[in-house]
N, C-alpha and C positions, 0 to 999 in steps of 0.2 A: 504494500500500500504506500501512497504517496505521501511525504510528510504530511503536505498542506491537507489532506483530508484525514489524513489520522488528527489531525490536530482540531480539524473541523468538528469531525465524528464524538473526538473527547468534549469539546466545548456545546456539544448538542445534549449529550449524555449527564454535563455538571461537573465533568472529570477532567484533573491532571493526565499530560503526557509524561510521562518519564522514561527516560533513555535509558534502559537498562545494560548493555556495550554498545557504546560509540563507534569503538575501532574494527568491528565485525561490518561484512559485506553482504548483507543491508543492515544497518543496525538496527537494535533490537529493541524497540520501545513497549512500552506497559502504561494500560490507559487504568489510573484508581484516582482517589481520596486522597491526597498527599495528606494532607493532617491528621487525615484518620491511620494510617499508617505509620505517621510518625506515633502516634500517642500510641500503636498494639507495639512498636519498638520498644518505647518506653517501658511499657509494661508488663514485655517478654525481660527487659533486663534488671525491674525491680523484682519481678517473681525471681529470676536466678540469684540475685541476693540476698532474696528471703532465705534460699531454701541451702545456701552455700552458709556451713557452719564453720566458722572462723577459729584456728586451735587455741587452745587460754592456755597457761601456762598456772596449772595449779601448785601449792607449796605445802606441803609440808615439816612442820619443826619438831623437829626431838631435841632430847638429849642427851649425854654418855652415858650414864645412868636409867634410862628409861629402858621399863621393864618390858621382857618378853611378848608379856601378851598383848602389851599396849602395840608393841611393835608390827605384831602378827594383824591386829585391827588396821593396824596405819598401810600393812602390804595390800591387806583386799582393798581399802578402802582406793590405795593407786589404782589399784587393777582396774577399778571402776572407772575410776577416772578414764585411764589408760580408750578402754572399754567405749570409751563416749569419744575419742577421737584428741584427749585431751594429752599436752606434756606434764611432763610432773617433776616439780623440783624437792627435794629433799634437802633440809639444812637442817647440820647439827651442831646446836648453840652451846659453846663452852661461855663458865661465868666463873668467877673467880681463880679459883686452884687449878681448876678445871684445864685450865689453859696450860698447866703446865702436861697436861697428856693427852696431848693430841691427837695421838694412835687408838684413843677410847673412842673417838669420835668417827676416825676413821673404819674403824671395827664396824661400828653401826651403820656406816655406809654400806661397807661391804657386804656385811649381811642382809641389809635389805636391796642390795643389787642381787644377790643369791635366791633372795624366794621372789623376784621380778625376773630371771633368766629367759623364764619358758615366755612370756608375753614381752616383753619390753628390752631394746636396749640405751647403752647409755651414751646420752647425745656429747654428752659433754665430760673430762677427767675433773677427776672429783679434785678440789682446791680448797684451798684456806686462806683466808682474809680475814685477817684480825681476829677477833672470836667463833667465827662463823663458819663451818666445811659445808660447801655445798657441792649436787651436781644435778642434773637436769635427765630424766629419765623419757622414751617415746616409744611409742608401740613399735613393734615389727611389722 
């Protein structure tokens, strides 16, 4: 069809022409609604951001002393996280004396990177800064 009646034919109908490829031999035009178009655009890419779940970075605090079972709540309770699409940071807070053994701290790490093996690995080497050992755990 000839531009000037495609163009015609859209303006009879209430409709935009749009050039769908230019550089194709005869190009390829599309007779719509341009505003209505625009706005299902729009609202094709607010639905994908509804539904696209952005990671959080959950935390967890211990500390060198905290007990077993506490520990064992604190592993499922990552899992869950994990579970949900979440990262998970684990930090363990030395406070006074504490600070002078800082392999107690480390311990705790380790063992809760031990009952996270099967689900999770670890994003990050676990460090220490000032009082604080942390490291940042992620699903497999």
């Amino acid at each position: 069809m000839k531009t000037q009646d495609a163009l015609n034919l859209a303006r009879e109908k209430g409709l935009d022409l749009i050039v769908i490829t230019p550089n194709s031999v005869p190009p390829v035009a599309k007779m719509l609604d341009f505003k209505k178009f625009l706005y299902q655009e729009r609202k094709k890419k607010s639905t994908a951001k509804v539904k696209s779940k952005k990671s959080e970075l959950k935390e967890i605090k211990l500390g060198p002393y905290t007990g077993e079972g506490d520990v064992t709540r604190w592993v499922e309770r990552a899992k869950e996280f994990l579970e949900e699409g979440n990262r998970v940071k684990v930090t363990v807070t030395l406070r006074g004396r504490e600070n002078l053994y800082p392999d107690l701290g480390f311990a705790k790490i380790k063992k809760f990177q031990e009952a996270l093996i099967e689900v999770a690995r670890q994003e990050s080497e676990t460090k220490q800064s000032g009082n604080m050992i942390t490291t940042v755990f992620v699903s497999k």
